[in-house]
N, C-alpha and C positions, 0 to 999 in steps of 0.2 A: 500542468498539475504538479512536478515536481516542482518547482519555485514554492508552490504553498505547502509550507514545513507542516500544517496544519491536519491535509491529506495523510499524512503519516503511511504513504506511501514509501516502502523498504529499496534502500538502493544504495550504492557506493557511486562514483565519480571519481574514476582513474584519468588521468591526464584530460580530463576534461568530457571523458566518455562515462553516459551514465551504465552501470553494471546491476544486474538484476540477479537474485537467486531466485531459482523456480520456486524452495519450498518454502521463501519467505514471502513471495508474492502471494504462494496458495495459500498461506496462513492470514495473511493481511488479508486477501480476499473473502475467506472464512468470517473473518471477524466483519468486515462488515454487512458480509449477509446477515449478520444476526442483528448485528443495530437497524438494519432498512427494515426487517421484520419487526423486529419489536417496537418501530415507531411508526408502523401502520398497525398495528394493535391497538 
């Protein structure tokens, strides 16, 4: 999933290791509950 820049999944890549922050993932994650809702709507 990270390869598809598209997922706009939040991350950095330090020497080759992917790096994750918790409150950018809960954000990202936030955001797309709201689009999967509002596109079964």
């Amino acid at each position: 999933m990270l390869d598809n820049k598209e997922s706009g999944i939040p991350y950095v890549c330090i020497d080759g290791a992917y790096r994750f922050s918790k409150n950018a993932i809960d954000e990202w994650l936030a955001s797309q509950k709201s689009i999967i809702i509002n596109s079964i709507r």
